[in-house]
N, C-alpha and C positions, 0 to 999 in steps of 0.2 A: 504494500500500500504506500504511496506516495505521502511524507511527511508534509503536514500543513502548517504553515509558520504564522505567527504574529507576532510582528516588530510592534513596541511600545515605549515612547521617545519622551521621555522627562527631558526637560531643563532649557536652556539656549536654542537658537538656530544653530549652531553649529553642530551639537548632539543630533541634528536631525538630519544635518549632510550624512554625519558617520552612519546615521543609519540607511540613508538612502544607498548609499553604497553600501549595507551588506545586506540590505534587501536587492538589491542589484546581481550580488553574489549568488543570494539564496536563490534567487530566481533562476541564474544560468546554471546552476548544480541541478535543477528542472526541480526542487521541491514549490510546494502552491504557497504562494504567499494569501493570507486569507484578512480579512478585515474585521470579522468577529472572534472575539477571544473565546466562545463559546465551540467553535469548530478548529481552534488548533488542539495540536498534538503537540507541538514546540512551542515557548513563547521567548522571545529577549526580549529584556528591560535594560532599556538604555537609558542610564541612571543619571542624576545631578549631584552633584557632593559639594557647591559653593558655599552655601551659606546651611543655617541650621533647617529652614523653611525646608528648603529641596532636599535636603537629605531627610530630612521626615514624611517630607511626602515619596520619595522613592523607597523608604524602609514598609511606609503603610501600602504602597503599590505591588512589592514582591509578595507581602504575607498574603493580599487580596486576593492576587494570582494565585496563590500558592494552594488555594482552596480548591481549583478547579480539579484538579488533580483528582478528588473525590469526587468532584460535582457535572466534571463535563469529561474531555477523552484528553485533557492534557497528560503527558509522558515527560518532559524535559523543560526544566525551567532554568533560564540561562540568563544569567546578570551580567551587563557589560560597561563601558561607560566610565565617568569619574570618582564614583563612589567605588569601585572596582578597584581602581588605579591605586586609592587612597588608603581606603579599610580592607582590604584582601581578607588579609588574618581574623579581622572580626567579623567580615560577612561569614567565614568559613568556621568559625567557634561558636558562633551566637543563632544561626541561620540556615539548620541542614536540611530547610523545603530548597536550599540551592544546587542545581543539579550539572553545574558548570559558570567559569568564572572567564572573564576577557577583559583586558585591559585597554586604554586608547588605545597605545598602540600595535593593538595586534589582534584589532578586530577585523582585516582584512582576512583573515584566518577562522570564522567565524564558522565554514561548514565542517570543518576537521571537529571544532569544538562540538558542535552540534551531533555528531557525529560519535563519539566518543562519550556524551550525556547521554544520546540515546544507549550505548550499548554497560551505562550504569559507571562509567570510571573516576566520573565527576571532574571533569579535564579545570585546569586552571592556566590562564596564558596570562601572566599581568609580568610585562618586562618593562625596559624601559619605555615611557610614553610618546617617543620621536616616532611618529608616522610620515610618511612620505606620500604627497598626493600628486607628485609630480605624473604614475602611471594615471591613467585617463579609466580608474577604474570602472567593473558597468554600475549603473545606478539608476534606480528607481523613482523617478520622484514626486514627492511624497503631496506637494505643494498645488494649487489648479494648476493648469495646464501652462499659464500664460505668465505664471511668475517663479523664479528660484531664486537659490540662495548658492554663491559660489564662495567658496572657503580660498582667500590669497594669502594669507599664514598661520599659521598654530604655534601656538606657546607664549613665552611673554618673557621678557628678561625687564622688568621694571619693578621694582622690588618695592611695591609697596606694602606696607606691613600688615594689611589687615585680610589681605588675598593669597588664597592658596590656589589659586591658577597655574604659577608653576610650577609647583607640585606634583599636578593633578595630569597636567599636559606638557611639560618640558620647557627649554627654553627657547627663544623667539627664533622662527624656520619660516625665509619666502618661497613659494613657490615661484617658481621661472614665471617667467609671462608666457613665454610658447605655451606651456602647461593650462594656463589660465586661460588663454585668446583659445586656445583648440578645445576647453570644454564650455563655452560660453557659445561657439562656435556649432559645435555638438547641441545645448540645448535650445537655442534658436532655431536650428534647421528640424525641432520636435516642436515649433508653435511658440518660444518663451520668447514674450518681449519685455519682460522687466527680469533686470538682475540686480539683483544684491550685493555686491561686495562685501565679506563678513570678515575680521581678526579680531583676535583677542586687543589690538592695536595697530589696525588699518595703515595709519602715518608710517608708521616708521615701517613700511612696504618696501624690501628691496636692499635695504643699508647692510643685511649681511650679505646677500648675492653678489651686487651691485655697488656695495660702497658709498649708496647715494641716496638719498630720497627718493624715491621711484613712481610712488604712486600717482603723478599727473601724468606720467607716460601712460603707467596702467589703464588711468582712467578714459585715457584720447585712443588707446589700442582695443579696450573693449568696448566703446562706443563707436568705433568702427566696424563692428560684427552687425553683417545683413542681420533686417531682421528683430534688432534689439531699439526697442523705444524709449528706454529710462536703462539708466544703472543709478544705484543707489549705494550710497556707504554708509556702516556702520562701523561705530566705535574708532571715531576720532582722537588721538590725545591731543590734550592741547598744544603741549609742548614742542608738537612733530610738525605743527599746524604752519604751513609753509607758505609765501607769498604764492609762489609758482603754484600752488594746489588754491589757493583763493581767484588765482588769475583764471585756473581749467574751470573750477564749478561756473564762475561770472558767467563765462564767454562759449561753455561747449552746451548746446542745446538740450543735451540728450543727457546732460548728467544733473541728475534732479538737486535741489535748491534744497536740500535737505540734510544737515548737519547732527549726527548722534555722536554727543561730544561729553562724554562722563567725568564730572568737573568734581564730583562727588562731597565739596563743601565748599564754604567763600572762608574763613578763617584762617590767616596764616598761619597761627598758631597749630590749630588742627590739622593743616595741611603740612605742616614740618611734623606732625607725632604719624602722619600718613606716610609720611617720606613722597611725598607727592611733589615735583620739579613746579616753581613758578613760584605767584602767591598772587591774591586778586587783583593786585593793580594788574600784573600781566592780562591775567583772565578780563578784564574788561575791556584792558586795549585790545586784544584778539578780537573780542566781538564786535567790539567798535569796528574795526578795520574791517570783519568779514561782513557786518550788514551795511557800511559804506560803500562797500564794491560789490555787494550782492542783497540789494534792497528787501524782495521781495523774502529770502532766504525763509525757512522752519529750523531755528536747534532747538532740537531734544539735549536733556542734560538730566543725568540720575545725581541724587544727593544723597549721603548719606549722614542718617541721624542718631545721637548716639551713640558718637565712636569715645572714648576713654580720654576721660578729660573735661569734654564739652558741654562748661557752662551753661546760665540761665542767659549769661551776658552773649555769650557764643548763639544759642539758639535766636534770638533775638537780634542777631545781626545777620545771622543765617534769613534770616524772615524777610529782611530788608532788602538785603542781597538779592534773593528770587522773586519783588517788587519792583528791585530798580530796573534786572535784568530782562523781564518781560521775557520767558523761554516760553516757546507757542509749546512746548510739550514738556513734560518734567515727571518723572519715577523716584521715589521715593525708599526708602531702605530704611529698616534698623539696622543697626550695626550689630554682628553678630558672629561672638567671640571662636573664634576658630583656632582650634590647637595648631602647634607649631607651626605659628604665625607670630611675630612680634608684639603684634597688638594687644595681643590674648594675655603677654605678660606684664601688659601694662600697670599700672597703679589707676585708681579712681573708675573704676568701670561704673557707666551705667542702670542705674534699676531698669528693670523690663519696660516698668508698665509707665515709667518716664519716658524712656524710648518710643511707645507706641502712641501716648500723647502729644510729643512732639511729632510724629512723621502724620496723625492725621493734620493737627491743625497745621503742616505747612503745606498739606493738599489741598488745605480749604481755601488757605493765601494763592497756589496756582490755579483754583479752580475759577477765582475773580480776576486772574493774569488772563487765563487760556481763553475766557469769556471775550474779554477785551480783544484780543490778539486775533482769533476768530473774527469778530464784529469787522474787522482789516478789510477783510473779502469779499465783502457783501459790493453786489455792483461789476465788480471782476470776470473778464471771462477764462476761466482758468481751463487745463486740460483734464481728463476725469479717468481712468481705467476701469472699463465696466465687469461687477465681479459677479453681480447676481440682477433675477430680477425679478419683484414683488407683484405678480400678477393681481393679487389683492387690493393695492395701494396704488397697480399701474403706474409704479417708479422704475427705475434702475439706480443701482448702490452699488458704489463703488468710493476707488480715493484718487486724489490727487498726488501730485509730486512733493504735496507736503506731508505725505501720511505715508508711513509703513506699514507695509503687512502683521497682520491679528493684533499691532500695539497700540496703533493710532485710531485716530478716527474716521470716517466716513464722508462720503457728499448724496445726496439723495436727491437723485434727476427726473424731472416730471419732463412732459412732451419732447421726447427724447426717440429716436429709433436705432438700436443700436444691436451688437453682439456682444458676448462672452468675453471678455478677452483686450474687444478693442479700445482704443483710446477716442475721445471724444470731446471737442470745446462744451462747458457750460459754462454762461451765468449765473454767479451766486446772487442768492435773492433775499437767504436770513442763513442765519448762522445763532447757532448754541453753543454751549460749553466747550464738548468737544466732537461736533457734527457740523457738517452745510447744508443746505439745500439750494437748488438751483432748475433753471432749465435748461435744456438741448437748446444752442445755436447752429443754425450755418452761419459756416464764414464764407 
């Protein structure tokens, strides 16, 4: 009988490429990749280990599963991923519904494992976390049809103290461009016209290959791939944040206005216990500069609250900070003490339920920014990528070049005719918190 698989993808986009590719694998080994967990015989959990959040909800996701074993026809439960990478030893002392273990890097190896769970040996492959995605592995993807996510490095050599990222996934590796251009390449000639650029730290793209800052090359080489409408990056550093990369977003059409730039506090202070490069004067002048030359521009920016140390005085200047700065998007964090990690042995830690009072009310401070920032567009004819459509309401819903996919928010088009997939002018007409509305023009 032909083994039936379900891939199950906690955490980042990135953990989702990893799995696109070994559902990619699974696939070409000819077993059925299946969509309800209720019909596999195999499952991988492709696990999160950042913060305490994700690592609890990947420990409540394996037990879940782990049920089915009684309850449906599952045979092999297979954990992979960065909780993997991280806890080996405890997933395999505390956890024996686990019936094989993968690490980052060596889930390209994922049918061997499979393989070896089934036949009871409970296989474990967690080595070092250096993968290499330079081969143009097969992959799956997981995403509609019209957008992906394309990984241009893994790992992180930036050492800040509260992140076990490099840990988790090794230190900072670019992939060539050839590599990049030929699978961007590949999923354009499969219908994708928006792509994602994704790193742990996008900027600093290239400087070990290359020597150089790279990524405005990157950006003018994969916006030259027929086919492709928008690219999009993720996870800017500030510090990397380069004139020549302000001059490509300004001036190349097709690279959306869209800056996810993880600033994570405004406080020197807190930013030197972070080991964080800069301090807010820097950070304003960047923004200054990048909405100068790129008016219309979206940054997204995550903060975190609650890191050790961080005053009533600090939070409160933090308040101001995400007032003055007007970021049309902003994610918010507890700070969330992570073993062998610096932070963790800090002095002055945080109460909880301080932390979770500060991170609402300063969503409540961007929820009256995002409002504001939003109300911008009203009037505007912007470009929309249509992602569904509400036969009920006889809209189409989709986003703009200032919205990322599952994070951001929407636009919702009335007297529109359109497809799946395609891009489209509309006029915004009102705007909410964080939605539009508009109608279909011709131009």
């Amino acid at each position: 009988m032909t083994e039936r698989v379900k891939v199950v993808t906690l955490g980042c986009e990135k953990n989702l490429v990893d799995s696109e590719i070994m559902s990619g694998l699974i696939d070409e080994r000819g077993y059925q990749l299946v969509d309800d967990q209720q019909d596999a015989t195999v499952i991988i959990v492709n696990t999160c280990g950042f913060i305490d959040a994700a690592k609890e909800e990947s420990i409540n996701t394996i037990l879940d599963l782990a049920e089915l074993k009684e309850t449906a026809q599952l045979k092999a439960l297979i954990v992979s991923g960065c909780l993997t990478q991280r806890y080996k030893e405890q997933l395999l002392e505390e956890m024996p519904e686990i019936d094989g273990i993968v690490g980052t890097g060596d889930f390209h190896n994922i049918n061997a494992i499979i393989d070896e769970a089934l036949a009871g040996k409970k296989p474990i492959m967690v080595g070092n976390p250096v993968f290499s995605y330079e081969q143009i592995l097969p992959r799956k993807v997981s995403t509609p049809r019209y957008s992906a996510f394309v990984k241009i490095a893994e790992g992180c050599d930036n050492a800040c103290t509260f992140c076990s990222i490099p840990i988790m996934r090794g230190k900072f590796r670019s992939r060539s461009m050839e590599s990049i251009v030929a699978e961007v390449t590949q999923l354009a000639n499969q219908g994708v016209r928006e792509i994602s650029l994704i790193a742990q730290d996008s900027t600093n793209y290239g400087t070990d290959l290359y020597e150089h800052f790279m990524l405005p090359t990157l950006l003018q080489k994969v916006s030259e791939v027929e086919g492709i409408a928008w690219v999009r990056l993720h996870y800017a550093y500030p510090g990397f944040f380069t004139d020549e990369l302000i001059e490509m977003m300004a001036t190349n059409p097709k690279i959306c206005k869209y800056i996810d730039m993880p600033l994570q506090h405004s406080e020197d202070a807190i930013l030197r216990r972070m080991r964080r490069p800069g301090r807010q004067k820097d950070v304003r002048e960047l923004i200054a500069k990048i909405r100068g030359r790129i008016p219309d521009v979206a940054i997204r920016t995550s903060i975190i609250v609650g890191f050790p140390g961080e005053t009533e005085q600090d939070f409160e200047n933090l308040k101001q900070f995400v007032q003055d700065m007007k970021f049309d998007r902003l994610g918010v964090f507890t700070y969330s003490q992570e073993e062998d990690t610096p932070a963790a042995r800090l002095p002055d830690q945080v109460d909880d339920d301080i932390k979770e009072y500060r991170a609402n009310t300063l969503m409540e401070v961007q929820r009256e920014v995002a409002k504001e920032m939003n109300g911008k567009r009203i009037g505007k004819i912007i470009d929309v990528l249509v992602e569904r459509y509400d036969g009920r309401n006889d809209v189409y819903i989709g986003r703009s070049q200032y919205d990322a996919p599952e994070i951001d928010g929407e636009v919702f088009v009335a007297n529109a005719a359109a497809s799946i997939g395609e891009v489209i002018p509309v006029k915004i007409t009102h705007s909410f918190e964080y939605d539009l509305s508009g109608e279909g023009v011709s131009l």
